[in-house]
MOPAC internal coordinates of N, CA, C and O (Angstrom, degrees):
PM7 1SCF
backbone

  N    0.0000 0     0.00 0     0.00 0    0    0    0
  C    1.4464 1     0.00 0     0.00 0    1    0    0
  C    1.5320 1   108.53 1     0.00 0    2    1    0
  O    1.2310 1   122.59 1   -46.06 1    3    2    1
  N    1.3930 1   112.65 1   133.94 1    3    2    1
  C    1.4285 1   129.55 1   173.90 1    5    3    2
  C    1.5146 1   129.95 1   -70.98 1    6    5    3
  O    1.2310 1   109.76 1  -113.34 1    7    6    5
  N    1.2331 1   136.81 1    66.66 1    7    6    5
  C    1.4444 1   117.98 1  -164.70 1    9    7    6
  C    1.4536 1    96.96 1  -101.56 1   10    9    7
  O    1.2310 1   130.25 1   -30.64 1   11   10    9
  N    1.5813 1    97.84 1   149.36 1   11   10    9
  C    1.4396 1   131.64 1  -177.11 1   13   11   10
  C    1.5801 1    99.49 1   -66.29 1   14   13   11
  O    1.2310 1   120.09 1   -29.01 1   15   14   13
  N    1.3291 1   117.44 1   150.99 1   15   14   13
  C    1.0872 1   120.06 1   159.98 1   17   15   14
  C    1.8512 1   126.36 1   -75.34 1   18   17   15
  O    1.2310 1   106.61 1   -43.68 1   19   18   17
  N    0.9440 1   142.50 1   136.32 1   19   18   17
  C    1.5073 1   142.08 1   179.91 1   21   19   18
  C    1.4505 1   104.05 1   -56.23 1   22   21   19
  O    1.2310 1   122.28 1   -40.75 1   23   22   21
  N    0.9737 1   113.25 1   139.25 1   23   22   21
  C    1.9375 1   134.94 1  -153.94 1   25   23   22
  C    2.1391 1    79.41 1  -109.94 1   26   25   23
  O    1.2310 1   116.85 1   -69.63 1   27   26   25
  N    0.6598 1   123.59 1   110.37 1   27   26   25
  C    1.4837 1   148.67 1   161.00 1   29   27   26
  C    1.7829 1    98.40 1   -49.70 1   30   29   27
  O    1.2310 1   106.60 1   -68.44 1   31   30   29
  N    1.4359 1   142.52 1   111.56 1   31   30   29
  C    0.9782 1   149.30 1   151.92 1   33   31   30
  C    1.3006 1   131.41 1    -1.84 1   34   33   31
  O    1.2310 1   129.99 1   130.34 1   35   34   33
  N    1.4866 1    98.34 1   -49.66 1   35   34   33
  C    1.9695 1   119.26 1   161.29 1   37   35   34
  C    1.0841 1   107.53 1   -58.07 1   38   37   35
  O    1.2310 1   113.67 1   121.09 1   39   38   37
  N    1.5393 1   129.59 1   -58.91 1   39   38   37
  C    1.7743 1   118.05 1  -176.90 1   41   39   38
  C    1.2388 1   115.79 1   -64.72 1   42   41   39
  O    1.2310 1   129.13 1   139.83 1   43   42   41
  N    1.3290 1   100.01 1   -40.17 1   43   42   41
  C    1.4904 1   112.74 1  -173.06 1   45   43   42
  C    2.0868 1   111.73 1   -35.66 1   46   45   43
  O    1.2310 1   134.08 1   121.53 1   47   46   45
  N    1.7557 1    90.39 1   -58.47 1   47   46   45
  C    1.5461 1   111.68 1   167.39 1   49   47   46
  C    1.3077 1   107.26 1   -53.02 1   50   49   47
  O    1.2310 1   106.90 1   137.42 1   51   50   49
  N    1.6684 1   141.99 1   -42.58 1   51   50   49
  C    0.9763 1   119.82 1  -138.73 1   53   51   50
  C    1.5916 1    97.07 1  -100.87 1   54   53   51
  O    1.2310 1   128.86 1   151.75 1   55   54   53
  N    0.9891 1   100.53 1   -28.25 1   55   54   53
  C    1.8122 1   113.85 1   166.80 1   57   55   54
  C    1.4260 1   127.44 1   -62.82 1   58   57   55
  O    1.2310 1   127.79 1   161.53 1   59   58   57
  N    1.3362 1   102.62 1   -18.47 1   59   58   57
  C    1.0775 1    96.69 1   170.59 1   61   59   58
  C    1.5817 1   122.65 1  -124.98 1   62   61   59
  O    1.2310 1   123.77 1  -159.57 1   63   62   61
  N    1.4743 1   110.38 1    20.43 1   63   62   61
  C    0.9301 1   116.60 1   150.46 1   65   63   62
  C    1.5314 1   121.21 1  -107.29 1   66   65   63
  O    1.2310 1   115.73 1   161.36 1   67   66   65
  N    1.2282 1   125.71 1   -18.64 1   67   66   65
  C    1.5098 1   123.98 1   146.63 1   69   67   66
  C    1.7615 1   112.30 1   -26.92 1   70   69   67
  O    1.2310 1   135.61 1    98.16 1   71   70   69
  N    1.6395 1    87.39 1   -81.84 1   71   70   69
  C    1.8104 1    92.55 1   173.89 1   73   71   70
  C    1.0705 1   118.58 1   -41.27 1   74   73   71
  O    1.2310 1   114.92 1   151.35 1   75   74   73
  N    1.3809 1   127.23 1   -28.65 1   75   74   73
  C    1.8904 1   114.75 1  -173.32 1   77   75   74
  C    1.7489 1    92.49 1   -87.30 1   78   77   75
  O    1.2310 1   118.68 1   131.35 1   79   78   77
  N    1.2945 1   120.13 1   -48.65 1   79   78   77
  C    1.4639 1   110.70 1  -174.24 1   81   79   78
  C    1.0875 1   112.90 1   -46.67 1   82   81   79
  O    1.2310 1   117.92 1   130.61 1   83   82   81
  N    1.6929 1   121.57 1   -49.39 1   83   82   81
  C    1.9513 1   116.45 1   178.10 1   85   83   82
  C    1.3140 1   108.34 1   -58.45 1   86   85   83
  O    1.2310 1   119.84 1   120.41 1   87   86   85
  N    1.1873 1   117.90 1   -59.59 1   87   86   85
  C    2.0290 1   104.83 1   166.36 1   89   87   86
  C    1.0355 1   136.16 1   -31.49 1   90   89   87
  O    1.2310 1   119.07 1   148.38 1   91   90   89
  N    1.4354 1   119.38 1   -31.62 1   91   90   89
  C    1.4309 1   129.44 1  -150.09 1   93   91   90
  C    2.0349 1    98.52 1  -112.25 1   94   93   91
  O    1.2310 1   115.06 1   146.01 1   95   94   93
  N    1.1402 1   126.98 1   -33.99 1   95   94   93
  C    1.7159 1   142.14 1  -172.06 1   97   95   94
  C    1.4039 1    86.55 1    -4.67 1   98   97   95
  O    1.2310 1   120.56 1   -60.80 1   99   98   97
  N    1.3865 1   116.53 1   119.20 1   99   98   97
  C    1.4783 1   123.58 1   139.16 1  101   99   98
  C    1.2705 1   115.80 1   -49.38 1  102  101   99
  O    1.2310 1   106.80 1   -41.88 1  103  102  101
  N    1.5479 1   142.16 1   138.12 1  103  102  101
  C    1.4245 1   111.18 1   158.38 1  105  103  102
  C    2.1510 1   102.78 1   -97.73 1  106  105  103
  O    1.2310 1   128.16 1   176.54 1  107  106  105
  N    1.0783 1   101.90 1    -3.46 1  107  106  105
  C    1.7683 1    91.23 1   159.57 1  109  107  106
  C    1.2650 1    99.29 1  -163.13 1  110  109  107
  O    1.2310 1   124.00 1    20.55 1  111  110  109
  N    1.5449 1   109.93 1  -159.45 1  111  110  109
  C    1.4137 1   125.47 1  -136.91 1  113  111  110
  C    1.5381 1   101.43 1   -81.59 1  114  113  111
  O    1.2310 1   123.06 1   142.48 1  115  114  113
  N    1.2236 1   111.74 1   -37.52 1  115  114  113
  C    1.6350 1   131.53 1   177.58 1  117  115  114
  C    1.5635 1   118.98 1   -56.00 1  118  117  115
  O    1.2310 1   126.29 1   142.92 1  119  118  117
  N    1.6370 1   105.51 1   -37.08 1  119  118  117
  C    1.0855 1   103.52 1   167.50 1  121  119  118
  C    1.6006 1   117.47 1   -96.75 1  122  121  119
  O    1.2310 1   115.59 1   166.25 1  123  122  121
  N    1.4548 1   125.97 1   -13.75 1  123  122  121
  C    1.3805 1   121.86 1   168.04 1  125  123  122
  C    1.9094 1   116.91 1   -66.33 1  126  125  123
  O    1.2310 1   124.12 1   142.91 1  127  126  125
  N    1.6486 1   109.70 1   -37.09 1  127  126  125
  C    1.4132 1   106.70 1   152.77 1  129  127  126
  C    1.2823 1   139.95 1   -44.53 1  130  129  127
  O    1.2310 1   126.53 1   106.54 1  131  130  129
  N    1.5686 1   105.04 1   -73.46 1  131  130  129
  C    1.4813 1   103.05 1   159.44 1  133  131  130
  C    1.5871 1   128.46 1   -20.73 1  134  133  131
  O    1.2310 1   129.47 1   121.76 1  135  134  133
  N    1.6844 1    99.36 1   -58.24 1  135  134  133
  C    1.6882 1   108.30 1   179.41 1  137  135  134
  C    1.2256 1    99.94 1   -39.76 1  138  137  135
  O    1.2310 1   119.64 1    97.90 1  139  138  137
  N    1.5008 1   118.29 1   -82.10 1  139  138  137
  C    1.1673 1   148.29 1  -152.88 1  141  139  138
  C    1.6124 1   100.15 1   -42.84 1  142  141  139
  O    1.2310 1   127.97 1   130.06 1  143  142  141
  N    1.3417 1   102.26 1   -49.94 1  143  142  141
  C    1.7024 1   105.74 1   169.69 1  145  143  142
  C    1.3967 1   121.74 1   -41.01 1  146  145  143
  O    1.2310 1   124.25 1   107.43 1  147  146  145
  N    1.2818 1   109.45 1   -72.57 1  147  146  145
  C    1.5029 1   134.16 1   150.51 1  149  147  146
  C    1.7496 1   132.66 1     2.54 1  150  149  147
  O    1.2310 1   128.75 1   114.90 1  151  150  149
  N    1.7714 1   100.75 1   -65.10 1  151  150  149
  C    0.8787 1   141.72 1   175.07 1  153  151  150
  C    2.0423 1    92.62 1   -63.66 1  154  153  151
  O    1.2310 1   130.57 1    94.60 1  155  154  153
  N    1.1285 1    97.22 1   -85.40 1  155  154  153
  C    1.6929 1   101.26 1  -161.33 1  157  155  154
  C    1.8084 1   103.90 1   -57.94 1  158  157  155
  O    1.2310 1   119.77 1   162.48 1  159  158  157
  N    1.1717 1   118.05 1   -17.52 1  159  158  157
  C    1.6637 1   122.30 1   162.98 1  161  159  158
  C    1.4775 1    95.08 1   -68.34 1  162  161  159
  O    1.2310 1   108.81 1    95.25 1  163  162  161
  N    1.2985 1   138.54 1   -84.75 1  163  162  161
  C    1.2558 1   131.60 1   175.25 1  165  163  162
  C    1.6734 1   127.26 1     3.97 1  166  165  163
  O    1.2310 1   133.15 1   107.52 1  167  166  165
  N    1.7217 1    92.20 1   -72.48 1  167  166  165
  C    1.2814 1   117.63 1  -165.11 1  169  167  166
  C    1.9800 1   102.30 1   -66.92 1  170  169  167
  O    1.2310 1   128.57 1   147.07 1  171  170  169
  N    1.0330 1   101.09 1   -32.93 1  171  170  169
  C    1.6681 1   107.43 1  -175.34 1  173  171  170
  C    1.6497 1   108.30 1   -79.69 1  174  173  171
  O    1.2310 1   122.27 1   132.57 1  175  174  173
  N    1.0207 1   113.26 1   -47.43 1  175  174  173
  C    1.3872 1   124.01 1   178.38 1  177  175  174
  C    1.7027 1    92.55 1   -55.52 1  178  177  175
  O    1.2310 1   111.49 1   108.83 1  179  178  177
  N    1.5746 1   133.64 1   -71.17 1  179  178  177
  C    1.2985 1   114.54 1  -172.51 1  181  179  178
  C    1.6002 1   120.94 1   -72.71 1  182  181  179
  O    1.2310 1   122.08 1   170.82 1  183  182  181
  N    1.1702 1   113.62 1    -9.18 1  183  182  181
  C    1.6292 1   121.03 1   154.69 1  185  183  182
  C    1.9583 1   111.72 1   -51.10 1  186  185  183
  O    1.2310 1   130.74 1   126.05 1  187  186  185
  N    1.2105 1    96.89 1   -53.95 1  187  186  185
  C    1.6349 1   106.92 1   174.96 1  189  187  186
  C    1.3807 1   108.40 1   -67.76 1  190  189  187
  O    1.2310 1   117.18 1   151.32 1  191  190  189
  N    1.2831 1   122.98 1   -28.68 1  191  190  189
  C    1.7216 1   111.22 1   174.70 1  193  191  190
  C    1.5758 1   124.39 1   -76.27 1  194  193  191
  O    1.2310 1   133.91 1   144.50 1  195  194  193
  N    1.3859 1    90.72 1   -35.50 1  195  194  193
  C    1.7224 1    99.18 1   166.99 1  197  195  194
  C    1.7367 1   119.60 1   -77.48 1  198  197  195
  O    1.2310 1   125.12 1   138.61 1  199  198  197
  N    1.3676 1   107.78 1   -41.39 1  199  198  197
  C    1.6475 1   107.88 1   155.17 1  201  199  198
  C    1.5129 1   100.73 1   -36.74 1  202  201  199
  O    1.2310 1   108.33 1    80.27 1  203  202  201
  N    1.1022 1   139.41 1   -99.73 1  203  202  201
  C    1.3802 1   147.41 1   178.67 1  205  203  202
  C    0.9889 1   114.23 1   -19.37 1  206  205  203
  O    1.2310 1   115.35 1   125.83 1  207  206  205
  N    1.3837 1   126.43 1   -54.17 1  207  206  205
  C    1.7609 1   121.47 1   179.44 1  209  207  206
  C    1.5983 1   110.68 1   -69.20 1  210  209  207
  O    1.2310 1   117.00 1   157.80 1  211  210  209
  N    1.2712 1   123.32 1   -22.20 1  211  210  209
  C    1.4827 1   121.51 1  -172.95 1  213  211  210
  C    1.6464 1    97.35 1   -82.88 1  214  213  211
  O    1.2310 1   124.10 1   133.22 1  215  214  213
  N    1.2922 1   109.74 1   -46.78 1  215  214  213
  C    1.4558 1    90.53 1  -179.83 1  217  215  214
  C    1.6240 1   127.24 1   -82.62 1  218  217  215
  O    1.2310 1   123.62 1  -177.33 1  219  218  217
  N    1.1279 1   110.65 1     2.67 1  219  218  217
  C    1.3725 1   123.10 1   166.79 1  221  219  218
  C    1.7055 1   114.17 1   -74.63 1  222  221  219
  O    1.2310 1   121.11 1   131.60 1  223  222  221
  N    1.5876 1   115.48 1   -48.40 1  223  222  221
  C    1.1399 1   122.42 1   155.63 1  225  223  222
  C    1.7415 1   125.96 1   -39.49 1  226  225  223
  O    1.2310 1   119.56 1   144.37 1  227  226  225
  N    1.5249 1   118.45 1   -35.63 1  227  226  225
  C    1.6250 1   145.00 1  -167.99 1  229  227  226
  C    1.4765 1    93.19 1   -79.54 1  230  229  227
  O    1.2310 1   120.22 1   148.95 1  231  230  229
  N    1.5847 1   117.19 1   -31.05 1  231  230  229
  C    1.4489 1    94.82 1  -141.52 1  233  231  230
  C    1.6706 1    83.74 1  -118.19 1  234  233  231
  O    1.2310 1   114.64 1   162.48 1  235  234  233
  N    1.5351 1   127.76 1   -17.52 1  235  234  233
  C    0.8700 1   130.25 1   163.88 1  237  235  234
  C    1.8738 1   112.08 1   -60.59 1  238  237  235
  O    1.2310 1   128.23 1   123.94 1  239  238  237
  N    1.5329 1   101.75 1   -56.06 1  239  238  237
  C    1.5736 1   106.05 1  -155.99 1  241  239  238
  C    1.4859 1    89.46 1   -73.59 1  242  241  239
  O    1.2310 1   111.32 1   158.08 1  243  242  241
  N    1.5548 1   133.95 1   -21.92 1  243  242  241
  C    1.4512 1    98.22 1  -174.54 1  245  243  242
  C    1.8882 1    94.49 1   113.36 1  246  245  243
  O    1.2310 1   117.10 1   -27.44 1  247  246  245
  N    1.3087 1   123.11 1   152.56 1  247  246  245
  C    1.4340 1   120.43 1   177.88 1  249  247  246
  C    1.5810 1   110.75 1   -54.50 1  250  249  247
  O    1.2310 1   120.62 1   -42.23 1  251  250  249
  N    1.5689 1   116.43 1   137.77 1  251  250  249
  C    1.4644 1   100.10 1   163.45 1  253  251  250
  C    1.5159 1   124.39 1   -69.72 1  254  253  251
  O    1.2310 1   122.32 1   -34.89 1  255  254  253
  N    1.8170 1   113.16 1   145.11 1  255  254  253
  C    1.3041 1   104.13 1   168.35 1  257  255  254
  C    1.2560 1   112.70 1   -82.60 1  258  257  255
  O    1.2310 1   138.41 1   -33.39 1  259  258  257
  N    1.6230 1    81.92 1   146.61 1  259  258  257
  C    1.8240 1   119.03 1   171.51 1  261  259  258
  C    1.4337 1   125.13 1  -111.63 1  262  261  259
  O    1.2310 1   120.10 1   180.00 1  263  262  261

């Protein structure tokens, strides 16, 4: 039997952001903005979901001890 070797976390990322970059090619500047827009809407929006889940956790568990 053949087993694969374990893909290290770093490649893992880097592979698969290769693959999203060939999907994704701006062909100009208009569309690399937009992305870029896109992208940092993304990233904020799941910043705000985890904001929300941490304090849901706070308000569930009770004050943290100090």
């Amino acid at each position: 039997m053949i087993t694969r070797a374990p893909v290290s976390r770093r490649r893992a990322l880097a592979r698969r952001l290769a693959a999203f970059c060939a999907r994704i090619r701006p062909g100009n500047t208009a569309e690399l903005a937009s992305l870029v827009l896109y992208m940092g809407e993304e990233i904020d929006r799941r910043e705000r979901m985890l904001d929300a889940a941490l304090r849901a956790t706070q308000v569930i568990g009770g004050p943290p001890d100090s």
